[in-house]
C-alpha positions, -999 to +999 in steps of 0.1 A: +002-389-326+007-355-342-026-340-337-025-349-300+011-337-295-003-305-317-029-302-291-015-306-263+013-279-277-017-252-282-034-259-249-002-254-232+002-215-248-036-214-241-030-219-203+002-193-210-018-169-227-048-167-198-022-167-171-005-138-188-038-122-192-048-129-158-015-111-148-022-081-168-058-077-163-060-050-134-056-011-129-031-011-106+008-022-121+026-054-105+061-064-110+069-101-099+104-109-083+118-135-063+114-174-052+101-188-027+068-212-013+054-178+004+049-143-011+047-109+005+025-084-017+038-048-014+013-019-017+030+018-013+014+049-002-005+077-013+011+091-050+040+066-049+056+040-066+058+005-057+098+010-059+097+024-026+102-010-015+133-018-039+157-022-008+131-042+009+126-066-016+156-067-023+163-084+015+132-105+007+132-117-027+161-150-021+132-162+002+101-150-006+081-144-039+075-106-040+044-089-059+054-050-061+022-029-065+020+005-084-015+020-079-034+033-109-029+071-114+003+072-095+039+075-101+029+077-140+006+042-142-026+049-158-052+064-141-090+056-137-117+072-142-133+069-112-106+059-088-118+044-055-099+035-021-125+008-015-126-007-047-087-010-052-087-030-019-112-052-037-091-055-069-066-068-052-085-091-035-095-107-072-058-101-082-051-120-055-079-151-062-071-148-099-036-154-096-040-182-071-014-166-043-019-188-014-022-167+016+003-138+010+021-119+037+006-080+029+026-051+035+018-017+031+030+019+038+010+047+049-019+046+025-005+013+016-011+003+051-048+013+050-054-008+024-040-035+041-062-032+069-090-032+049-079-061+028-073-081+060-102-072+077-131-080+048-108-108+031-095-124+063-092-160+045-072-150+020-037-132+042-019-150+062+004-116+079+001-079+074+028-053+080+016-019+086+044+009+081+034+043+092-002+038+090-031+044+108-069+030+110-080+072+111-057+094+104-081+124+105-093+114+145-055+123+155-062+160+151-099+156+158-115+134+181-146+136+172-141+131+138-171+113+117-161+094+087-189+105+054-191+072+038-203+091+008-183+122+006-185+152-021-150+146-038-154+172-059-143+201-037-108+182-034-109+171-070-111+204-085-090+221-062-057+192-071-069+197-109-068+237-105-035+234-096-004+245-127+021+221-126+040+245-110+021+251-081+017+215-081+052+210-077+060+236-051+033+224-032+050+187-030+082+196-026+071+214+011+052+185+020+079+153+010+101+174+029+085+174+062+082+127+057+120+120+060+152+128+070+169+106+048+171+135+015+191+107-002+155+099-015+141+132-016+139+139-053+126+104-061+098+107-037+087+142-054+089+127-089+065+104-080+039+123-069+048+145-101+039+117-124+007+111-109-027+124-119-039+151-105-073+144-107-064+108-086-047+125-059-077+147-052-098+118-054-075+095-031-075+122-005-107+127-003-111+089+004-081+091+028-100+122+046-128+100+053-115+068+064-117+048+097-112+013+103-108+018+143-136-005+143-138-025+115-098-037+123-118-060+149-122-082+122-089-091+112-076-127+124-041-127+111-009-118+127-003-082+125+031-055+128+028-024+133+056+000+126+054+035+135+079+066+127+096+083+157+078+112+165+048+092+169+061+079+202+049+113+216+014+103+208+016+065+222-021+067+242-030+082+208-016+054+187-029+024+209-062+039+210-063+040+174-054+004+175-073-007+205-096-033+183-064-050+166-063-083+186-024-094+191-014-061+173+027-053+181+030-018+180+072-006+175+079+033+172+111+037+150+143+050+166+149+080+142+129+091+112+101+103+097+069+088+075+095+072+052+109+047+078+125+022+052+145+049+043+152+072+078+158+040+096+166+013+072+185-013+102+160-009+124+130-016+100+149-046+079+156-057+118+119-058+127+108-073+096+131-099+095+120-112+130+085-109+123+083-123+086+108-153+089 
């Protein structure tokens, strides 16, 4: 009676010790809140940390079981050494297989959203809902209609000149740019940490993969629900923005009232509003 209660004692931390492992065996860093039957998985955008959906979570978590993502090299997680758009989506399509999350509402912001798309649209059995938050399928084919996507592009160019950069110049350089995504300047030193902590050699890297991106035809594939939420100054573009969505079957696009690329922060009621119908 001992030796089975013995052995059923060490297959139990067995199972404990995979699950844990499982948990802990991908680049990117997750953070687990909440309850719930149903999960939303949160991926945030380019050089950012997953806390940019704190408040968010925070509205979701009594309900829902929330997985907080934190890509490798940014926001001060480890970085890779060859980090790839392409094959982060498909990490967290094993993250999501390996951890047995049953059909997960996917949410993601800006670059975030990208990934989303692409997760939805190659992995459609595995997402039940994606919310896309200031994202689009090309970026680049805004400024550029006739933009053609490399799908093997010469990072280096973009590499070297991130990695070039002092710390300094670095830093001036981010500080311009966060300040022309939001209003809200509440947030405004957070968001520049971020991309402070992040690798410099990644954020060449990912914007080289961001640079060539489009999904305007591959979106075609996804089957789920989808949201689309759009910052305000995007409404000037709206033939733009629906032809860059044009092959999303069912897609709801929603320009924000106020705000800029950080809509969870510019225009906190209105987003939490949207979500909250289109989640629950």
């Amino acid at each position: 009676m001992k030796k089975i209660t013995f052995l059923i004692v060490l297959f139990a931390f067995i199972l404990l010790y995979i699950n844990v492992f499982a948990a802990t065996n991908q680049p990117f860093e997750v953070k687990v809140t909440g309850k719930g039957k149903h999960t939303i998985l949160f991926i945030p955008g380019f050089a950012s940390s997953g806390d940019v959906w704190d408040e968010t979570i925070e509205t979701f978590s009594p309900d829902f079981k929330c997985y907080k993502l934190t890509m490798p090299g940014f926001a001060g997680t480890k970085a890779q050494e060859n980090p790839s758009l392409k094959q982060w989506v498909e990490d967290i399509s094993a993250f999501i297989k390996t951890e047995k999350i049953n059909l997960p509402i996917v949410m993601g912001h800006s670059m975030g959203a990208v990934m989303a798309m692409m997760l939805a649209a190659k992995h459609p059995e595995q997402v039940s809902k994606i919310v896309i938050v200031d994202g689009l399928p090309c970026l680049p084919a805004v400024f550029n209609p006739a933009f053609k996507s490399n799908d093997s592009p010469d990072c280096n160019q973009s590499i070297n000149q991130f990695t070039g950069m002092s710390d300094e110049a670095f830093k001036k350089a981010q500080n311009a740019g966060i300040k022309r995504l939001m209003i809200d300047i509440s947030k405004f030193e957070t968001v520049v940490n971020w991309t402070l902590q992040s690798d410099h050699r990644t954020v060449g890297k990912l914007f080289c993969d961001m640079s060539n991106i489009d999904l305007r035809a591959e979106i075609a594939g996804i089957q789920c629900p989808s949201l689309v939420l759009l910052e305000a100054p995007f409404k000037q573009f709206e033939g733009a923005m629906t032809a860059q969505f044009a092959q999303l079957k069912g897609a709801h696009l929603l320009y924000a009232n106020k705000g800029l690329h950080f809509i969870m922060f510019d225009d906190k009621e209105w987003y939490l509003k949207q979500l909250s119908a289109f989640i629950k």
